[in-house]
C-alpha positions in Angstrom: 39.0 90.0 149.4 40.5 86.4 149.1 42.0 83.6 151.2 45.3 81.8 150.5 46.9 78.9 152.2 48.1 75.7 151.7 46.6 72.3 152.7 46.9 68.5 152.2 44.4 68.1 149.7 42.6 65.0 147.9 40.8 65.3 145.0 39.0 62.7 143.6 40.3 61.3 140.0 43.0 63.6 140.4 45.1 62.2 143.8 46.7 63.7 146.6 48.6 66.9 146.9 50.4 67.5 149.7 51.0 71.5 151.2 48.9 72.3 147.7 48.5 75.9 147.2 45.0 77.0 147.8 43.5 80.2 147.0 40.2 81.4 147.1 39.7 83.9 144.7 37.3 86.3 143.1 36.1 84.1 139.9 36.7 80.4 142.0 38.8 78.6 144.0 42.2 77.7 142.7 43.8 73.8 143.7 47.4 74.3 142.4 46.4 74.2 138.5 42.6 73.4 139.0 40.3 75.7 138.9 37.0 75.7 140.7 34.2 78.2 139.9 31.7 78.7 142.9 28.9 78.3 140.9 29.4 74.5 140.6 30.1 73.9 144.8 27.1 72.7 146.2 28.1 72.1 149.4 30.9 72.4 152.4 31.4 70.6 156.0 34.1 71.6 158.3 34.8 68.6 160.5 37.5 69.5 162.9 40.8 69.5 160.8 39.1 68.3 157.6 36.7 70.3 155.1 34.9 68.5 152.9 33.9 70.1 149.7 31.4 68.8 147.1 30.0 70.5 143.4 28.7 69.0 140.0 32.7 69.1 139.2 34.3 68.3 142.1 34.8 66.5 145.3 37.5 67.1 147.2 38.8 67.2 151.2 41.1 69.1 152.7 43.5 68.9 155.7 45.4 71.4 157.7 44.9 73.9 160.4 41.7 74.2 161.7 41.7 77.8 162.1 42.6 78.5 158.4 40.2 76.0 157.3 37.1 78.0 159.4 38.5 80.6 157.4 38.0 79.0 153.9 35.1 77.8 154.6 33.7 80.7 155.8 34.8 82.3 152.1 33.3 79.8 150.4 30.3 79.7 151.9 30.0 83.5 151.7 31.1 83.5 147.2 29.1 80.3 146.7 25.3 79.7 146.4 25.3 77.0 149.0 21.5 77.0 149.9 20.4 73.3 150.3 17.6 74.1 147.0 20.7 75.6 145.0 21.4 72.2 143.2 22.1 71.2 139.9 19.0 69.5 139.5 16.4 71.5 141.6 13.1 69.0 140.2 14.8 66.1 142.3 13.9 68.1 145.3 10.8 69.7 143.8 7.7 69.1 146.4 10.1 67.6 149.3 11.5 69.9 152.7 14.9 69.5 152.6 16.4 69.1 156.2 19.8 69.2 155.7 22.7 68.7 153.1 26.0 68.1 153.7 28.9 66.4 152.2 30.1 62.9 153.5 32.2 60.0 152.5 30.6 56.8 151.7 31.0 53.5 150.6 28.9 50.0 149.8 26.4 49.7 147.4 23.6 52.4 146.0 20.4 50.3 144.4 22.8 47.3 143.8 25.6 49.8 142.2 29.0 49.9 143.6 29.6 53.2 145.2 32.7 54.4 147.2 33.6 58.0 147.7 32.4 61.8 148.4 28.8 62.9 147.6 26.4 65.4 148.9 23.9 63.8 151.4 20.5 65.8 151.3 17.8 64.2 154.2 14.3 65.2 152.8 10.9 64.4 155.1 10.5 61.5 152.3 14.1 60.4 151.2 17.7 60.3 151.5 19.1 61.5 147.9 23.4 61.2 147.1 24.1 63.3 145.0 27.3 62.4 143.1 30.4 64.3 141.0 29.7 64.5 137.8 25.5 64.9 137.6 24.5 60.9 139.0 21.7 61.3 141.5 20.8 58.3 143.8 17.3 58.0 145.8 16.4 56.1 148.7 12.6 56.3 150.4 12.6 56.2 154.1 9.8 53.6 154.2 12.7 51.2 152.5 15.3 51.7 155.0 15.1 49.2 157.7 18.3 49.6 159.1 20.0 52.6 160.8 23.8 51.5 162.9 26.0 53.7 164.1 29.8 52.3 165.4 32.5 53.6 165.8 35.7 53.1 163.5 39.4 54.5 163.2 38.5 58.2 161.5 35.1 58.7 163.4 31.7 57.3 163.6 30.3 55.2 160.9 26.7 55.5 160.0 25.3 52.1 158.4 22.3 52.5 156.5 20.4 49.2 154.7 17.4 49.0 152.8 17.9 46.1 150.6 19.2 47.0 147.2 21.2 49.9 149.2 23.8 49.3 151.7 26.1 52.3 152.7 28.4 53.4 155.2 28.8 57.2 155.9 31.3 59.0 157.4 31.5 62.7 158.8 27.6 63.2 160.0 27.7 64.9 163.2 25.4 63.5 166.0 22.2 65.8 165.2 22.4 64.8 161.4 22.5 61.2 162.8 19.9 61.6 165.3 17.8 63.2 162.8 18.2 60.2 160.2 17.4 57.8 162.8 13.8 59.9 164.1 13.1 60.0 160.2 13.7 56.2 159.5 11.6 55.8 162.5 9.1 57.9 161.8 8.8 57.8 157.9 4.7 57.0 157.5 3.4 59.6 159.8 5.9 62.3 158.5 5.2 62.1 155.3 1.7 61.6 155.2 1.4 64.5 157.4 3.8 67.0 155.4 2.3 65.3 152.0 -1.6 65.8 153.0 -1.0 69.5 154.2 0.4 70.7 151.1 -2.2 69.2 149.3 -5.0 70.8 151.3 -3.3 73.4 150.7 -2.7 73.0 147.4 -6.4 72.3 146.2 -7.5 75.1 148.6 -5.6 77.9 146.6 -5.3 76.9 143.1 -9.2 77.1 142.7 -9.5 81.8 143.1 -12.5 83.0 144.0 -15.6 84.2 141.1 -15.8 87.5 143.1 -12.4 88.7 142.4 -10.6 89.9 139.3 -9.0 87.7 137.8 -5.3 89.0 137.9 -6.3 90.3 141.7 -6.6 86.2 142.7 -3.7 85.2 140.7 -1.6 87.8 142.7 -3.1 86.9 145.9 -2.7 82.9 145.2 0.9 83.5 144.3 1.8 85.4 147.3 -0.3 82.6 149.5 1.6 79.8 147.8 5.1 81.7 148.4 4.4 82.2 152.0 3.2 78.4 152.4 6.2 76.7 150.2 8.8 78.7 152.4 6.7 78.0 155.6 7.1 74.0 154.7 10.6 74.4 152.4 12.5 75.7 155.8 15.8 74.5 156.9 17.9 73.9 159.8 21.3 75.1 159.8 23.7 72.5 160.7 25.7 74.2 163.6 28.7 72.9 162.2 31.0 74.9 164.5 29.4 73.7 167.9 28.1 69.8 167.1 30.4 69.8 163.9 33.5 69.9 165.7 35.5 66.6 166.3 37.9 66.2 169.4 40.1 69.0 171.3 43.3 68.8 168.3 42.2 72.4 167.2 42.4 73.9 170.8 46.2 74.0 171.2 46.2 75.8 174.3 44.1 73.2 175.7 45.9 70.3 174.4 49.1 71.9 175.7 47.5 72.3 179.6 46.4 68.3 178.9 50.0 67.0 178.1 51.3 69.0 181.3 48.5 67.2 183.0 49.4 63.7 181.8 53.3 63.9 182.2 53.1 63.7 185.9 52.0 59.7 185.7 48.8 60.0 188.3 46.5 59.8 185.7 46.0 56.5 182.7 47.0 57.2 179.4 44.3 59.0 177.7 42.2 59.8 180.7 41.3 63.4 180.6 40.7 63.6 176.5 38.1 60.7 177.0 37.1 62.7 180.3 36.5 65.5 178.0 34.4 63.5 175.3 32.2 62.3 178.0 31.4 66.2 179.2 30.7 66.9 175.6 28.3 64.2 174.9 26.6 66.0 178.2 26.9 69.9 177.1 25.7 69.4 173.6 22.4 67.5 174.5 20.7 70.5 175.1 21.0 71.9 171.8 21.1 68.2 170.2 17.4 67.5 171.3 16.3 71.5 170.3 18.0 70.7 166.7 16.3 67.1 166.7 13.0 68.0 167.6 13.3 71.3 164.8 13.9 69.0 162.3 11.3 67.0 162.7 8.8 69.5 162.8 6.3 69.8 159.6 6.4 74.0 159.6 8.8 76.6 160.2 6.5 77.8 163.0 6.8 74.3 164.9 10.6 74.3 164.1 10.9 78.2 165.7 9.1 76.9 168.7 11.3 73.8 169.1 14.3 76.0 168.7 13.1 78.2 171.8 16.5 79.6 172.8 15.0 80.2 176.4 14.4 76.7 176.6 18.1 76.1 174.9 19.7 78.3 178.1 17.7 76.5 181.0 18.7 72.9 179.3 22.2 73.7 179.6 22.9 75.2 182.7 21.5 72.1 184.0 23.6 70.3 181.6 26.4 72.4 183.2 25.4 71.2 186.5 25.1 67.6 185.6 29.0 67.8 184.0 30.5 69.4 187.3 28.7 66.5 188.7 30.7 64.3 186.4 33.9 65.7 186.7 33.8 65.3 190.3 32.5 61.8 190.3 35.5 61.1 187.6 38.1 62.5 190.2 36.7 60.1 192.8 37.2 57.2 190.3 40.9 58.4 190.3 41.3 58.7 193.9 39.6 55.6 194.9 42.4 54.0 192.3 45.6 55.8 193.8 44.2 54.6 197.4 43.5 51.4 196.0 47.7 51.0 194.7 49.2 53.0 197.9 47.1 50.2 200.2 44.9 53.0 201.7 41.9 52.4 203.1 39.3 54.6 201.2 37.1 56.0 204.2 40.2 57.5 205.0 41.6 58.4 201.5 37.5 59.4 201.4 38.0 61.9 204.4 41.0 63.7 204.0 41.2 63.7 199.9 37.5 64.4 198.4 36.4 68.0 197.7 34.1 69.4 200.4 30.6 70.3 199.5 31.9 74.0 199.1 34.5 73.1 196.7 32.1 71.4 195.0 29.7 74.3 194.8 33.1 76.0 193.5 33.8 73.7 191.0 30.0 74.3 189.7 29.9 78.0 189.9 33.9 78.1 188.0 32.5 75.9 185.3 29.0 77.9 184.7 30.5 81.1 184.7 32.0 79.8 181.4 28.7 79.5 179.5 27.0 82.7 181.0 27.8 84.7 177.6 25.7 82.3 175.7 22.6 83.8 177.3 22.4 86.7 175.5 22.1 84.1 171.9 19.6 82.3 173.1 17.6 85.7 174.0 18.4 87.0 170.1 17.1 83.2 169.1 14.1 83.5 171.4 13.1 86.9 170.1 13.7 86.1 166.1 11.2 82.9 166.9 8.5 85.1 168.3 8.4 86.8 165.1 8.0 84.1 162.3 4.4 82.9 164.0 2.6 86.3 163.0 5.2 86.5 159.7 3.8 83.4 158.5 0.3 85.1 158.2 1.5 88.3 156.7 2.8 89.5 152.9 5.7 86.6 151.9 9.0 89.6 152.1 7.8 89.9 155.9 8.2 86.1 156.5 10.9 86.1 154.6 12.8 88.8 157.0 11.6 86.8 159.6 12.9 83.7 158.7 16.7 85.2 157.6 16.5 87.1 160.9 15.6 83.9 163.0 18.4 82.1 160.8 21.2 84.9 161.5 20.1 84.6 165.0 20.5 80.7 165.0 24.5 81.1 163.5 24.9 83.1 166.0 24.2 80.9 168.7 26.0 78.1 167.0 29.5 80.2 167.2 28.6 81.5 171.0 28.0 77.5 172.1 30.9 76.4 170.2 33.0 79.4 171.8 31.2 78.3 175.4 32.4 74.7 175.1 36.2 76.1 174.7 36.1 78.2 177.6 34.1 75.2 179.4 37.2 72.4 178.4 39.2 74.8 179.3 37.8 75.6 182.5 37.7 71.7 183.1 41.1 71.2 183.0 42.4 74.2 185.5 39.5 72.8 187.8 41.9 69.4 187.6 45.1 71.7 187.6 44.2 73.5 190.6 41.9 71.5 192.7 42.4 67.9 192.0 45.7 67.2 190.9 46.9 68.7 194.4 45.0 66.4 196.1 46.0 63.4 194.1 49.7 64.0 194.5 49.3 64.4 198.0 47.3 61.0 198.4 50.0 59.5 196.2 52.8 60.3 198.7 51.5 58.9 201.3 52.7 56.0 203.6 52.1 52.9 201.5 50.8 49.4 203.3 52.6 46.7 202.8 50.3 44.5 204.4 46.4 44.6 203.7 44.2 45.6 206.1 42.9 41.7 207.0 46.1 40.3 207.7 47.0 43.1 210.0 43.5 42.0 212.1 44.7 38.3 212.1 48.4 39.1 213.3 47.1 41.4 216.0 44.4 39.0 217.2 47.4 36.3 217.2 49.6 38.2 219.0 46.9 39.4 221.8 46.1 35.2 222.4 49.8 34.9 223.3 49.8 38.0 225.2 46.8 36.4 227.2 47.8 33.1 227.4 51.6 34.4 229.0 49.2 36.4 231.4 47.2 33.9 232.6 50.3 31.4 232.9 52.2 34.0 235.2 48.8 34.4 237.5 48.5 30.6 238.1 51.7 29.8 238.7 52.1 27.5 235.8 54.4 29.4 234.0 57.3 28.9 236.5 56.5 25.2 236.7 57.2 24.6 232.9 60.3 26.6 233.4 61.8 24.4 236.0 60.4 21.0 234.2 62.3 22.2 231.0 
């Protein structure tokens, strides 16, 4: 089976192709002319409607549809040996836990050398390593970086990263990768000390076999025992590309469709609901951020299953759910406050007659975690696969090795159900305004605008009730008549 399509592509010495015929074939993948075998790809990011692709040959990134771009990644990742140990130099790697890899964009300078283009990022517990096209490897220890920034530029955040001699900018990390170069920069001495002085224990515990076993009998059993301990340490994290990978709403169509409709009718600012919908993400991928955070920093697969625990995962967002309904309705109440603000009304009133009641609100917060509900049965696969690599880790090395592919299939899994949860959640997000709020807001906007404010209203009726008086009391005395007749 193979993928075709076409995409915007840029390849790097070669140019840009525009609508280039892409085809993902048996041997390799085919650019137009170039051919690409899958042995050489070392690794692939899909960020929103760009895919990033990185080997020893090649570095390339691709735009177009996001859909078929899932696709070919998907393929890719599925022909090629992408595992973050399958690189063209392994001994670079030898004796460090890789924690992730992924292909970024960079520029600035690498140990004094000019550097400016696409590389494969691998985050070991000791070092950042760039690897480049065409076999150059860089290597930076985390005890040298003193300086990790994160802004924000025109395609995305920028990650700055200093440590003297090396000064880079990185494009495409997704918030955990960033979150996790930060705790490692951070944290460098203790990590490493810790993961460094374990395996050497271990090390000097297993390389010196018992004098009561046969020889071949103790070479077995060390073998096995060093297998089991190298993949308990070696573990990785996948990246959960298509839940914290994705950038923006310009994929959903259906959903940026529903948004235009929303914007057209001129009660809301220019750009209001997609940085609306930012903010709710920020709040419905923390729960999984901080699980994926603390995982990575964790010195054994064990500790990495337990900081994973998909039970916890579930009960951190529904309150995340909870705490976004709670911002979308204090959001709508930023908008109403405005409307009343330009129409001249006073807000206690707007307040009254134009806020959800605390049953809509419960409403609001029921519609919006009924949308999620289907991710509960990934976290209860995730929790289950965890329970297993803790007694694995202690048994034969193709037990923990089941284990840890079954915990890892588990883990994809969730990262497709949260990314699938956070489109029905948008979604949901923008009926609630459809439905509940937008109603309300055109009704507030038609109504009877002041044309005078409220305090010089009070000062004209307080004038007009001392003439009032003063005519009174004139007519009761008698007075009134006498400057009548005088005049």
């Amino acid at each position: 089976m193979s993928f075709e399509g076409s995409f915007d592509v840029v390849i790097e010495g070669v140019g840009a192709v525009r609508g280039a015929k892409v085809l993902a074939a048996q041997e390799g993948i085919y650019i137009d002319k170039h051919h690409i075998p899958y042995s050489t790809l070392l690794g692939v990011a899909l960020r929103g409607s760009i895919l990033l692709v990185i080997g020893t040959q090649v570095a390339m990134a691709l735009r177009g549809n996001h859909e078929g771009l899932a696709t070919l990644a998907a393929e890719l990742r599925g022909r090629a040996d992408l595992s973050h140990l399958a690189l063209s130099d392994k001994e670079s790697l030898e004796g460090e836990r890789v924690v992730f890899a992924t292909p970024v964009a960079m520029s600035g300078l690498v140990e004094m050398e000019r550097f400016k283009g696409m590389a494969l990022a691998v985050v070991t517990d000791s070092a950042l390593h760039i690897f480049e096209r065409g076999g150059r490897h860089f290597l930076t220890p985390w005890d040298r970086i003193t300086k990790v920034d994160v802004t924000r530029a025109k395609f995305g955040r920028v990650v700055r990263i200093g440590s003297g001699a090396t000064q880079l900018e990185v494009l495409y990390l997704t918030d955990a990768q960033i979150q996790t170069i930060r705790g490692l920069a951070a944290r460098h001495s203790s990590a490493v000390l810790g993961v460094t002085g374990a395996a050497a224990r271990s090390s000097a515990h297993v390389e010196k076999p018992a004098t009561s076993a046969p020889a071949g009998t103790a070479a077995v059993a060390t073998s096995e025992l060093r297998e089991r301990q190298d993949l308990a340490r070696r573990f990785s994290i996948p990246e959960f590309e298509a839940s914290l990978g994705a950038m923006g709403t310009g994929s959903d169509r259906p959903l940026g469709a529903a948004i235009d409709r929303l914007q057209m009718s001129s009660l809301l600012p220019v750009g209001f609901l997609e940085e609306h919908l930012r903010d709710l993400r920020n709040i419905y991928d923390g729960a999984l951020l901080r699980a994926k955070r603390q995982a990575a920093a964790a010195t054994d697969v064990v500790a990495a299953a337990d900081a994973l625990d998909g039970r916890r995962v579930w009960d951190d967002l529904r309150d995340s759910v909870g705490v976004a309904a709670d911002a979308t309705v204090r959001s709508f109440e930023r908008q109403t406050r405005r409307i009343a603000a330009n129409r001249r009304l006073p807000w206690r009133k707007a307040r009254r007659k134009f806020m959800p009641s605390p049953k809509e609100v419960v409403g609001v917060r029921q519609r919006l975690a009924r949308t999620v509900a289907e991710i509960e049965q990934s976290t209860d696969a995730v929790s289950r696969a965890a329970k297993a690599v803790g007694p694995a880790v202690s048994s034969s090395g193709e037990e923990l090795q089941e284990a840890y592919d079954r915990w890892h299939e588990s883990l994809r899994e969730l990262d497709q159900a949260y990314a699938t949860g956070w489109a029905s959640f948008s979604r949901e997000v923008v009926n609630v305004w459809q439905s509940v709020f937008m109603p309300k807001l055109t009704r507030l906007s038609g109504q009877r605008r002041r044309f005078l404010p409220r305090p010089v209203k009070v000062a004209l009726y307080f004038v007009g009730l001392l003439v009032v008086a003063a005519v009174v009391y004139l007519v009761l005395t008698g007075q009134l008549s006498q400057i009548v007749q005088f005049e």
